[in-house]
VEXFIDREN-423109 format. One record per atom (N, C-alpha, C): residue in three letters; residue number from 1; atom name; y, x, z. Coordinates in nm, 3 decimals. Last residue first. Layout:
N
 res   n atom   north    east      up
 Ala NUM   CA       Y       X       Z
...
This chain:
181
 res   n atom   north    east      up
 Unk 181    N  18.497  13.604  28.772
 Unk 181   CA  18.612  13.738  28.706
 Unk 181    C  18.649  13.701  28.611
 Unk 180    N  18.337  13.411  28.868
 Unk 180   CA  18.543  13.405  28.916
 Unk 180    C  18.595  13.506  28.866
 Unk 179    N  18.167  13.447  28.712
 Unk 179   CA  18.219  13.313  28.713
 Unk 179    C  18.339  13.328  28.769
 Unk 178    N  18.029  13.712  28.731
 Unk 178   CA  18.097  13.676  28.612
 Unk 178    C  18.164  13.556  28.605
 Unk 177    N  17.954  13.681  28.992
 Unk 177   CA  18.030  13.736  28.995
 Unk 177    C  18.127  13.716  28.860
 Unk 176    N  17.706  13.502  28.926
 Unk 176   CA  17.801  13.472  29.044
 Unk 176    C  17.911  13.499  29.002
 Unk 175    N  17.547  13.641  28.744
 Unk 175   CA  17.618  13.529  28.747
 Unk 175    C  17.742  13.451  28.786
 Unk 174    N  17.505  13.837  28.919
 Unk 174   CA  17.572  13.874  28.806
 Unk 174    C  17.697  13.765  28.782
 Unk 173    N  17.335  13.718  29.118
 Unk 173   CA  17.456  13.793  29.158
 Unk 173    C  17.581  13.807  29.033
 Unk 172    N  17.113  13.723  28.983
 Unk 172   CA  17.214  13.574  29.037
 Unk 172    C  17.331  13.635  29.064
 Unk 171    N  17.012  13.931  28.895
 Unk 171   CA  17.100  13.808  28.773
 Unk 171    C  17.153  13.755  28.880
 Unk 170    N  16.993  14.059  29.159
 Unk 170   CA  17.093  14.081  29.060
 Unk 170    C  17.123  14.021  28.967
 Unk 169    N  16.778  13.897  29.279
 Unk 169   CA  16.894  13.933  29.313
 Unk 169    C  17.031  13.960  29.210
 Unk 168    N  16.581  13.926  29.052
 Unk 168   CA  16.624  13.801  29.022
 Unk 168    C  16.770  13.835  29.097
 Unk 167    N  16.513  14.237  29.101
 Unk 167   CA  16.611  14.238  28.954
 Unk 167    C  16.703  14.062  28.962
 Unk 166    N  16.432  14.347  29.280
 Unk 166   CA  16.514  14.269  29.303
 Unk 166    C  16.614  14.221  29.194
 Unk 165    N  16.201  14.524  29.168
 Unk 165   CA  16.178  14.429  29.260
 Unk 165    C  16.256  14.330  29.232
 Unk 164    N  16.284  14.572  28.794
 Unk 164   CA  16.291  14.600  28.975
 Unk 164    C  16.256  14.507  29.037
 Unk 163    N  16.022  14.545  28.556
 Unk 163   CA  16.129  14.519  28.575
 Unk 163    C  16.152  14.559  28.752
 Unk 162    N  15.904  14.697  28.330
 Unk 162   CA  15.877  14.724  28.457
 Unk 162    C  16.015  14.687  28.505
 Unk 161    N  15.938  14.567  28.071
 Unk 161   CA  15.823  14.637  28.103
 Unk 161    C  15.809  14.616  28.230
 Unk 160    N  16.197  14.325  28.069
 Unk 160   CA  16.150  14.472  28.042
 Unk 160    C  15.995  14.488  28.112
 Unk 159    N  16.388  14.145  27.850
 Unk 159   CA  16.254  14.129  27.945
 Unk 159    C  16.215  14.283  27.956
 Unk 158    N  16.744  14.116  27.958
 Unk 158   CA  16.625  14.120  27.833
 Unk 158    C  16.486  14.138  27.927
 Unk 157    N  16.923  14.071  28.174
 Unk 157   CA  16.835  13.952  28.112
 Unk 157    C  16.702  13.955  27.992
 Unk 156    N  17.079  14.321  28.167
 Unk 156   CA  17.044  14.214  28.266
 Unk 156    C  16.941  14.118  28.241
 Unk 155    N  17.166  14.367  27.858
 Unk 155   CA  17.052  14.485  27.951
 Unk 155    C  16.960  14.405  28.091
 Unk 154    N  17.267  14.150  27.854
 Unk 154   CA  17.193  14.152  27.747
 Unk 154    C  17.108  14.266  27.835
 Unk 153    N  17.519  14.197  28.042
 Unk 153   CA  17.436  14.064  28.078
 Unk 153    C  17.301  14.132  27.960
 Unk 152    N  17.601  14.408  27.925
 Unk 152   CA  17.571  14.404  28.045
 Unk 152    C  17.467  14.302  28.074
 Unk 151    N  17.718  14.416  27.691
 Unk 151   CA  17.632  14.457  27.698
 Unk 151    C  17.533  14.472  27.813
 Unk 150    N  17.885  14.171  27.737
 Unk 150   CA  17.815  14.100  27.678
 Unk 150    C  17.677  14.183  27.701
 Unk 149    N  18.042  14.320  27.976
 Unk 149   CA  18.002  14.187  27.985
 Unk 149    C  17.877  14.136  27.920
 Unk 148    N  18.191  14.483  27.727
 Unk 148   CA  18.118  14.552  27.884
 Unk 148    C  18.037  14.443  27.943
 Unk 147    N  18.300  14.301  27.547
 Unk 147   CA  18.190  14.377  27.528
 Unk 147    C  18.100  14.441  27.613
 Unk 146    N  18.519  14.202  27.700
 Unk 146   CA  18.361  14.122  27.716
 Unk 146    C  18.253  14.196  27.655
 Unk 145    N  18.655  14.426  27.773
 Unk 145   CA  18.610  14.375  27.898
 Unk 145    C  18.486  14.284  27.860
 Unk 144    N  18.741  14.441  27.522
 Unk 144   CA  18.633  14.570  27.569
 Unk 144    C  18.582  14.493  27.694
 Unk 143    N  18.893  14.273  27.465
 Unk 143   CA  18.778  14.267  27.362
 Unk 143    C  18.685  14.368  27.462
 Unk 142    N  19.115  14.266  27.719
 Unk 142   CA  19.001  14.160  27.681
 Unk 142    C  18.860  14.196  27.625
 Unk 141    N  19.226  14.477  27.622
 Unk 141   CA  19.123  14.501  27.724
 Unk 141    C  19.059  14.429  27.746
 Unk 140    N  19.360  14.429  27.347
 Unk 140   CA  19.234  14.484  27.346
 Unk 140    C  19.143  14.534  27.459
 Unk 139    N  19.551  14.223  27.529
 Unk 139   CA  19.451  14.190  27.400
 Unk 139    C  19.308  14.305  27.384
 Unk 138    N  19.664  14.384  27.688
 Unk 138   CA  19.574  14.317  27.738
 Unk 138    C  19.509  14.248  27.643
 Unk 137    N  19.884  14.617  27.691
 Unk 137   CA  19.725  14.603  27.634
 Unk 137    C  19.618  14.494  27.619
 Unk 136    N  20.073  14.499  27.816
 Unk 136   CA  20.106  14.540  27.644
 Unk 136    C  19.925  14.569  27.629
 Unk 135    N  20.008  14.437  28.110
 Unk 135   CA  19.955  14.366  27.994
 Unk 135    C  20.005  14.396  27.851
 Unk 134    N  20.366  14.556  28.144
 Unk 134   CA  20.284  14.483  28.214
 Unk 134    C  20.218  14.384  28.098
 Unk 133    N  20.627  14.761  28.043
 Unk 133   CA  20.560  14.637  27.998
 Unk 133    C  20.426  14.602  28.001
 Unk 132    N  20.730  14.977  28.105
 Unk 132   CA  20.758  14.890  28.233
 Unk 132    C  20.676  14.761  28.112
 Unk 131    N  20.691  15.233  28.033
 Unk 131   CA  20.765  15.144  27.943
 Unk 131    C  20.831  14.999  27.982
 Unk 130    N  20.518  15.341  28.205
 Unk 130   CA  20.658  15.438  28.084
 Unk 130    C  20.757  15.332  28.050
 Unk 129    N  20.323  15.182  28.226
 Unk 129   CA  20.399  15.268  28.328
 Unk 129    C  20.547  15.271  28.262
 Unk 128    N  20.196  15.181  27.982
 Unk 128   CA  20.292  15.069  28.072
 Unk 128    C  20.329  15.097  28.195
 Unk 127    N  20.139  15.416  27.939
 Unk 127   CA  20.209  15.343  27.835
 Unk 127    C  20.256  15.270  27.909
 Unk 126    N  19.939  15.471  28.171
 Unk 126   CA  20.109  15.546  28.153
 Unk 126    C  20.182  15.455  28.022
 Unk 125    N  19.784  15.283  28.091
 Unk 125   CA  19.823  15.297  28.187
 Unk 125    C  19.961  15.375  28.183
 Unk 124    N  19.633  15.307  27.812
 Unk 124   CA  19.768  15.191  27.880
 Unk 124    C  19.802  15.233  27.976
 Unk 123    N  19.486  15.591  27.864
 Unk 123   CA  19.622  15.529  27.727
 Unk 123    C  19.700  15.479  27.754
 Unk 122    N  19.319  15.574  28.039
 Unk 122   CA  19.393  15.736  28.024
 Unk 122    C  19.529  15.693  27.964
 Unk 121    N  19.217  15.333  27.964
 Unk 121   CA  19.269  15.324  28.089
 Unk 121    C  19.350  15.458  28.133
 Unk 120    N  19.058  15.387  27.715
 Unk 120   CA  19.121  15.298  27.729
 Unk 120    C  19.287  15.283  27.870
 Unk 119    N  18.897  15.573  27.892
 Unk 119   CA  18.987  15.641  27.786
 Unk 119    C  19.074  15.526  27.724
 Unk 118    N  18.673  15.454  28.056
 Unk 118   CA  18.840  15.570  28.060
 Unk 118    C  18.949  15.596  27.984
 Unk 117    N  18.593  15.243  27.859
 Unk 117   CA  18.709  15.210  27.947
 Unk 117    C  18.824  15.271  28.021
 Unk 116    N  18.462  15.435  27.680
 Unk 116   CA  18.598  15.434  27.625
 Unk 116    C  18.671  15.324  27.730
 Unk 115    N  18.284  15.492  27.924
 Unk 115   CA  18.348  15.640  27.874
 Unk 115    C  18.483  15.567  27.800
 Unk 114    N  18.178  15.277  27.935
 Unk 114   CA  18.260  15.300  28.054
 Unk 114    C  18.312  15.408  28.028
 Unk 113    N  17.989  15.248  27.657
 Unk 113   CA  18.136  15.124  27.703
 Unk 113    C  18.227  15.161  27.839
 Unk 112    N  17.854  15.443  27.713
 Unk 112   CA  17.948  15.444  27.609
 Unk 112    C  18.078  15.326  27.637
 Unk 111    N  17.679  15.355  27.911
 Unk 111   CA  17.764  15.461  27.937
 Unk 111    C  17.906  15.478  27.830
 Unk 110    N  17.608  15.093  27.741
 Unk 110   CA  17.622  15.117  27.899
 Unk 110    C  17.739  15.220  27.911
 Unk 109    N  17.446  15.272  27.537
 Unk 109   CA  17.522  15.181  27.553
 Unk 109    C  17.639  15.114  27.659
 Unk 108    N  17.204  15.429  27.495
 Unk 108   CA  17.366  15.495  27.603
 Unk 108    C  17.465  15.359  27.581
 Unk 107    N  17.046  15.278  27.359
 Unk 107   CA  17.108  15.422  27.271
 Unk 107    C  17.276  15.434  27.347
 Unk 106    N  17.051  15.065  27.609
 Unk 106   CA  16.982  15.076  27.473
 Unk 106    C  17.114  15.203  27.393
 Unk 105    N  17.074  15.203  27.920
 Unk 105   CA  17.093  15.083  27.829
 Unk 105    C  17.068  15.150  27.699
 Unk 104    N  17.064  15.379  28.136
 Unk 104   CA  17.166  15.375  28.061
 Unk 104    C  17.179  15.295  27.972
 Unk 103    N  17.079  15.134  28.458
 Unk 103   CA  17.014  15.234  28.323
 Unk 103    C  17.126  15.272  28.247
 Unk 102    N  17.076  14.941  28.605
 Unk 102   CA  17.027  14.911  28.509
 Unk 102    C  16.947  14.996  28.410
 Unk 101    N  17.274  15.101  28.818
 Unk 101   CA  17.097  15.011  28.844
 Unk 101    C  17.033  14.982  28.725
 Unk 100    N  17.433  15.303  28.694
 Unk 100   CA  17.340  15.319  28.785
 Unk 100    C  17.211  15.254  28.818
 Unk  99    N  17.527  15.033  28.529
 Unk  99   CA  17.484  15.232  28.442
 Unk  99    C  17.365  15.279  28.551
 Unk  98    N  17.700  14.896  28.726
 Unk  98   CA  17.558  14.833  28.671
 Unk  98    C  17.476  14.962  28.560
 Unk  97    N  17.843  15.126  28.837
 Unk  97   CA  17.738  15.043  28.904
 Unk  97    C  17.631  14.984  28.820
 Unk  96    N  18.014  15.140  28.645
 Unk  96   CA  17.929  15.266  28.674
 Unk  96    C  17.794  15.238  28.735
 Unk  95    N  18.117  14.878  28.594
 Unk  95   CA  17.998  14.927  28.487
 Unk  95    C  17.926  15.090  28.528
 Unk  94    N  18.235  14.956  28.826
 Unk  94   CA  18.154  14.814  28.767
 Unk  94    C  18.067  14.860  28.719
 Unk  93    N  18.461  15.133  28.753
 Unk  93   CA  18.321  15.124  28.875
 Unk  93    C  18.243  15.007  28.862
 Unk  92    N  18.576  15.028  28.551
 Unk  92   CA  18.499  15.142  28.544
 Unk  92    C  18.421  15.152  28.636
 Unk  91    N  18.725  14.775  28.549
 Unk  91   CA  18.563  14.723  28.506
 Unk  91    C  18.504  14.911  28.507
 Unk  90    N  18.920  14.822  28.688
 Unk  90   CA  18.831  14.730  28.778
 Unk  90    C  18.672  14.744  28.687
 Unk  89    N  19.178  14.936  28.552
 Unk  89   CA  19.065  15.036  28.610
 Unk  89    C  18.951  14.938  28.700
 Unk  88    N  19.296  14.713  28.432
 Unk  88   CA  19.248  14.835  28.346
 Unk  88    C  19.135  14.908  28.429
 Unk  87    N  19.374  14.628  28.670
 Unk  87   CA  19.294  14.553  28.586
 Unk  87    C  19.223  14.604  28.485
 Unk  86    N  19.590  14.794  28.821
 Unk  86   CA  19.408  14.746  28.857
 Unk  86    C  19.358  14.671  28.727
 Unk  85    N  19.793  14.723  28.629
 Unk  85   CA  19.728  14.897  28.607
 Unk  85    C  19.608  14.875  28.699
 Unk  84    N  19.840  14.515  28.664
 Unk  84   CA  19.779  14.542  28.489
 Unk  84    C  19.718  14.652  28.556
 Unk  83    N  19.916  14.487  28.884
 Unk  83   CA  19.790  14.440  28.888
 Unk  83    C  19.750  14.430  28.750
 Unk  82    N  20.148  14.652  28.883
 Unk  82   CA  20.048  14.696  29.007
 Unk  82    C  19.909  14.628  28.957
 Unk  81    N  20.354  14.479  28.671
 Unk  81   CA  20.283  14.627  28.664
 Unk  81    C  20.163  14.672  28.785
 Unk  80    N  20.350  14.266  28.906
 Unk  80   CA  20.298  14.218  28.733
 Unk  80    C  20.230  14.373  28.701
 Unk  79    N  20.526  14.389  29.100
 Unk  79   CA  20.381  14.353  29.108
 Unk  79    C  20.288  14.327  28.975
 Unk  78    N  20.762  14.446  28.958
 Unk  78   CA  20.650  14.552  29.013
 Unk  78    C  20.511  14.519  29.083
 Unk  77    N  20.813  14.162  28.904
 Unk  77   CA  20.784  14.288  28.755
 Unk  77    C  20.689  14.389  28.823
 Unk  76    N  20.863  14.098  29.149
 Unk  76   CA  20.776  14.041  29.080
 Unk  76    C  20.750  14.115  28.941
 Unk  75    N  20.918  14.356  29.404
 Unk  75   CA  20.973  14.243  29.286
 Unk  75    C  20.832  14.198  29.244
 Unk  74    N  20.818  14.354  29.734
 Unk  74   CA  20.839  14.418  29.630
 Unk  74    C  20.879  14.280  29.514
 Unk  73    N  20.739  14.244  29.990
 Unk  73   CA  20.910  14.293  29.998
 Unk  73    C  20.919  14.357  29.814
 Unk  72    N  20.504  14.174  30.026
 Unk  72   CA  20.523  14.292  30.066
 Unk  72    C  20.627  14.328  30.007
 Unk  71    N  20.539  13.894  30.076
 Unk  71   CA  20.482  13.955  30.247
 Unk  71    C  20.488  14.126  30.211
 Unk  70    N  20.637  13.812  29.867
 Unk  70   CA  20.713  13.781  29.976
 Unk  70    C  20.670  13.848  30.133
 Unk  69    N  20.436  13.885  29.678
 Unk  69   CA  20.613  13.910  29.665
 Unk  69    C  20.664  13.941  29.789
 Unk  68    N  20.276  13.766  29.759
 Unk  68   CA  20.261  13.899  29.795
 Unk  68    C  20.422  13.948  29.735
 Unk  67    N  20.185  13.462  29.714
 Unk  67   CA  20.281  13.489  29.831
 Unk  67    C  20.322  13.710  29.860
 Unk  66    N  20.072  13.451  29.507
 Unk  66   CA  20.191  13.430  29.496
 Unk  66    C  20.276  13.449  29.623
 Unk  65    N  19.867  13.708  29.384
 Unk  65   CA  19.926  13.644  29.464
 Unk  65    C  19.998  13.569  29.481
 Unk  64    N  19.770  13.954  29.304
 Unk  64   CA  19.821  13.842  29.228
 Unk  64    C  19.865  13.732  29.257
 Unk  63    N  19.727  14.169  29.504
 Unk  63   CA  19.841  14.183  29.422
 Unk  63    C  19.878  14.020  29.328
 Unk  62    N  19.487  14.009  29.537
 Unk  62   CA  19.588  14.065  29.661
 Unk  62    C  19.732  14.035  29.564
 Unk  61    N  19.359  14.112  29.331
 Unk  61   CA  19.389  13.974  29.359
 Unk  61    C  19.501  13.977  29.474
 Unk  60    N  19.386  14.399  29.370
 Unk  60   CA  19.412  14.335  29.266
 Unk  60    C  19.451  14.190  29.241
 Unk  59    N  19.230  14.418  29.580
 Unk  59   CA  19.371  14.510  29.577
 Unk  59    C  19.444  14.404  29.473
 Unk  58    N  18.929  14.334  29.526
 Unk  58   CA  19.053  14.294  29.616
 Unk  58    C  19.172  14.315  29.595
 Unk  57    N  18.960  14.567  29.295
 Unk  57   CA  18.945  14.384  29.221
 Unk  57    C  18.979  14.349  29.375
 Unk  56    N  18.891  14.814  29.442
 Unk  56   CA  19.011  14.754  29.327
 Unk  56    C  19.049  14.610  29.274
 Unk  55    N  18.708  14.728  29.592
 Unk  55   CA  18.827  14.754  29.650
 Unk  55    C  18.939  14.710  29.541
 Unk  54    N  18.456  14.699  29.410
 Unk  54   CA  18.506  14.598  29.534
 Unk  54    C  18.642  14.638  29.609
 Unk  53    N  18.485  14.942  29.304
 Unk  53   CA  18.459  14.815  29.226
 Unk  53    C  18.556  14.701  29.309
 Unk  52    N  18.411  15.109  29.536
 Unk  52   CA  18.533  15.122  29.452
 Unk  52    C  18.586  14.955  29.310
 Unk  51    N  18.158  15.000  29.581
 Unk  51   CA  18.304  14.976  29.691
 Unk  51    C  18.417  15.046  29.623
 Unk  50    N  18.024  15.101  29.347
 Unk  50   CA  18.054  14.936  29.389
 Unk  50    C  18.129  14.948  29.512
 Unk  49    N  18.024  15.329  29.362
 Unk  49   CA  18.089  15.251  29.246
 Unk  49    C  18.082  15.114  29.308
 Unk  48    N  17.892  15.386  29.635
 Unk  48   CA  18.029  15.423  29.609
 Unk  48    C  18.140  15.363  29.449
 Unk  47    N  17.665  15.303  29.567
 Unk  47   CA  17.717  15.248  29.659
 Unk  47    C  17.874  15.250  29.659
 Unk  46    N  17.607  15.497  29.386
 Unk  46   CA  17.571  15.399  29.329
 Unk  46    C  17.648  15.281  29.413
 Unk  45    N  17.603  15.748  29.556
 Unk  45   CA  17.696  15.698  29.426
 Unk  45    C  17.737  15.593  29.373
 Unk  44    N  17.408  15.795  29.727
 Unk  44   CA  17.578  15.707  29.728
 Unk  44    C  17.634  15.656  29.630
 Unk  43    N  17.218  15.933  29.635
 Unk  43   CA  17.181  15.751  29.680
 Unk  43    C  17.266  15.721  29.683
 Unk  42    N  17.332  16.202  29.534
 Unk  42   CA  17.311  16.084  29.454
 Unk  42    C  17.259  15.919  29.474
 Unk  41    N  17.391  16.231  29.811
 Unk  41   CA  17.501  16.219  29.734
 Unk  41    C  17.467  16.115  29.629
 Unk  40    N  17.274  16.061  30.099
 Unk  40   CA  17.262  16.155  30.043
 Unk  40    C  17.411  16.162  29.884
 Unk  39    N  17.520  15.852  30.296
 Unk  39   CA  17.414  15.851  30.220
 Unk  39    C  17.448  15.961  30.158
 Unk  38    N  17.780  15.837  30.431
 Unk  38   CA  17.683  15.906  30.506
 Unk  38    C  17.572  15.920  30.451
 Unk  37    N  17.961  15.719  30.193
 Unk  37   CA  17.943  15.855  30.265
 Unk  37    C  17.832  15.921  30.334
 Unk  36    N  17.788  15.454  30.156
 Unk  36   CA  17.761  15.524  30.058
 Unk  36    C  17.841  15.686  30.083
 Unk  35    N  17.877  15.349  30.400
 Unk  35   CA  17.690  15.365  30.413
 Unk  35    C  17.699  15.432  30.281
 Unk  34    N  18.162  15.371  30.296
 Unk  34   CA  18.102  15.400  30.461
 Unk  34    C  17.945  15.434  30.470
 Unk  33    N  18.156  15.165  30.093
 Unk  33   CA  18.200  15.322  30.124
 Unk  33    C  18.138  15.420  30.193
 Unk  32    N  18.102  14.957  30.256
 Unk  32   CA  17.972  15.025  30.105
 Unk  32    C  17.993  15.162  30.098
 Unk  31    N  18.275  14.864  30.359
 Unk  31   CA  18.128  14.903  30.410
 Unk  31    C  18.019  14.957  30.326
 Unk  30    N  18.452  14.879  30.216
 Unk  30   CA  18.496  14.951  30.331
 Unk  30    C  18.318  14.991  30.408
 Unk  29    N  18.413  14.633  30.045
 Unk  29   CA  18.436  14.775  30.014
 Unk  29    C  18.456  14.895  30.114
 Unk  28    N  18.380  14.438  30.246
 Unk  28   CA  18.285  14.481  30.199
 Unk  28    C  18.325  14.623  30.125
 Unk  27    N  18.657  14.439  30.329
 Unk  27   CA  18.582  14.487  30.393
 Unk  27    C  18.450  14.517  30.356
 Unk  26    N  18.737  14.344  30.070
 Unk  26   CA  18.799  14.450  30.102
 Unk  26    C  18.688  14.515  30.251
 Unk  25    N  18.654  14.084  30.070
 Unk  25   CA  18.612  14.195  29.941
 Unk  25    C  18.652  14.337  29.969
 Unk  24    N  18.763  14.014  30.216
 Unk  24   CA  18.619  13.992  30.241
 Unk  24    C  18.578  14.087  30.120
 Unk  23    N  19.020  13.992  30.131
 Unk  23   CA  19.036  14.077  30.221
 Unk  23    C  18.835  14.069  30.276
 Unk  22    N  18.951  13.798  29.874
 Unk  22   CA  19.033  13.943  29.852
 Unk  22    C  18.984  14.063  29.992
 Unk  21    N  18.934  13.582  30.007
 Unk  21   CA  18.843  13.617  29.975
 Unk  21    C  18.834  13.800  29.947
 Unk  20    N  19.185  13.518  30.110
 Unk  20   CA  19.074  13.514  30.241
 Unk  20    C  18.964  13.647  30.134
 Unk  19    N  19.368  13.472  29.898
 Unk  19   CA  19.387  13.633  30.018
 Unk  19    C  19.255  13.667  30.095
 Unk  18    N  19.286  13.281  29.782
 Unk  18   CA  19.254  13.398  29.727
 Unk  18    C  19.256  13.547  29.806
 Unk  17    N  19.308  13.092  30.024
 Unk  17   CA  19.156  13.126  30.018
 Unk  17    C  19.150  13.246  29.903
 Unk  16    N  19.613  13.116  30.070
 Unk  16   CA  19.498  13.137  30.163
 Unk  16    C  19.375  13.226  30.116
 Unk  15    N  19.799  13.061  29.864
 Unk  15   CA  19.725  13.178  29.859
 Unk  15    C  19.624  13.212  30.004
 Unk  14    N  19.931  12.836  29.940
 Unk  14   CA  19.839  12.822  29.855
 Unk  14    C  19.725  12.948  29.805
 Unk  13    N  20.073  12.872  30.168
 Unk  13   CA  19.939  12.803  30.190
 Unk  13    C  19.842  12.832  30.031
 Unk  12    N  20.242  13.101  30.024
 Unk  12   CA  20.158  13.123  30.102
 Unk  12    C  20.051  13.060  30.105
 Unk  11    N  20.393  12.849  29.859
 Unk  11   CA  20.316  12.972  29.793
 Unk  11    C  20.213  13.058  29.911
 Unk  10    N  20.489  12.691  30.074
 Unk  10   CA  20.409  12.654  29.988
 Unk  10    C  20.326  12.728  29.927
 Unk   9    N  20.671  12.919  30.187
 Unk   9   CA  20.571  12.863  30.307
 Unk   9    C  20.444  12.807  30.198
 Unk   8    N  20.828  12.846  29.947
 Unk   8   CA  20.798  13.022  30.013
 Unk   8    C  20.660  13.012  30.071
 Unk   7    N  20.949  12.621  30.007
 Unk   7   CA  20.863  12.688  29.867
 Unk   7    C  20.786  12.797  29.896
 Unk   6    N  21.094  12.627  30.233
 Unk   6   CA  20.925  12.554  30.205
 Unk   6    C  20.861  12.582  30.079
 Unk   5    N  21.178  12.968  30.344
 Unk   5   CA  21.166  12.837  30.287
 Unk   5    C  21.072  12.769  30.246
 Unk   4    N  21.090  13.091  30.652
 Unk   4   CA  21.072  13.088  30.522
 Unk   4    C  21.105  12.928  30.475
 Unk   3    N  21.327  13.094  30.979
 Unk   3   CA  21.202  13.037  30.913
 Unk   3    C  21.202  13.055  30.744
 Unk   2    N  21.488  13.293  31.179
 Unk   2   CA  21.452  13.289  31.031
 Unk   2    C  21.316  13.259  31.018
 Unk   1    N  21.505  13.260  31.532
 Unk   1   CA  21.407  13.312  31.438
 Unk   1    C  21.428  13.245  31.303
C-alpha cells in the first residue's frame, strides 16, 4: 500500500477541523433543505436561502483546503477558480435570508445590495471563468461584501418598534457567524 507523503499527511491533519466544520455545515444545509421542501412555498423560502447559504460557504471551505488538492485529484489553479466562483455567490442566499427575516430594510436597502450581488456575480464569474484569473474581482467583492454586512448588522441592531421574539437569537447568531466569515 502507497503511503502519502508527510507533507501531504501534514496538510490533511491540518485541515481536520476546517473539513469537520464544512461537512456540519453541509448537513445542516441538507436539513434546512429538506424541512424547507416539505414546507409550504413561501414558509420555505426563507429556509431554503439559508441551506443554500449553508451549502455554498461548506462547498467553499471544503474547496479551501489544503488537503482537497489531494483527496479530489484536481490542480490547485482549479481549485483557486472553484472557490472565487463560491465566494461571489455565498453572500446571495445570505442576504436573501437576512431580506426574509429582517425585512426589506430602510428604502429596499437589503434587497438592493442582493440585486447588485447578482449582478456583481452575472460579471466576475464568467470573467474569471474566461480568463482563468481567480479573485480578478476580489477588491470590489470585498467593498460590496461589507456593505451587505454593514447594512445588515445596522437593520440587526437598530431599535425597532416591534421587534421578533427571537430577534436576541439572531444578533448572537449574527455575531457568531460574522467572526469566522
Amino acid at each position: 500500500m502507497d503511503s502519502l507523503p508527510p507533507a501531504a499527511l501534514a496538510a490533511l491533519r491540518d485541515d481536520l477541523v476546517p473539513a469537520a466544520v464544512a461537512f456540519i455545515l453541509l448537513g445542516l444545509a441538507l436539513a434546512a433543505g429538506l424541512i424547507a421542501a416539505l414546507r409550504r412555498r413561501t414558509e420555505g423560502a426563507t429556509l431554503g436561502a439559508f441551506a443554500a447559504f449553508c451549502a455554498l460557504y461548506a462547498l467553499r471551505a471544503l474547496g479551501d483546503t489544503n488537503g482537497a488538492e489531494i483527496l479530489f485529484g484536481v490542480s490547485a489553479a482549479e481549485l483557486d477558480l472553484f472557490t472565487s466562483v463560491l465566494t461571489y455567490l455565498v453572500p446571495i442566499p445570505a442576504l436573501l435570508f437576512f431580506t426574509a427575516v429582517l425585512g426589506r430594510g430602510w428604502r429596499s436597502s437589503l434587497v438592493r445590495i442582493w440585486q447588485i450581488s447578482i449582478v456583481f456575480a452575472v460579471v466576475a464569474i464568467p470573467f474569471e471563468i474566461l480568463t482563468r484569473s481567480p479573485e480578478a474581482f476580489a477588491l470590489p467583492y470585498r467593498v460590496l461584501t461589507l456593505a451587505g454586512v454593514a447594512v445588515s448588522v445596522l437593520h440587526l441592531f437598530l431599535p425597532r418598534l416591534a421587534p421578533p421574539a427571537d430577534l436576541w437569537l439572531l444578533r448572537a447568531s449574527f455575531l457568531l457567524l460574522s467572526t469566522f466569515v
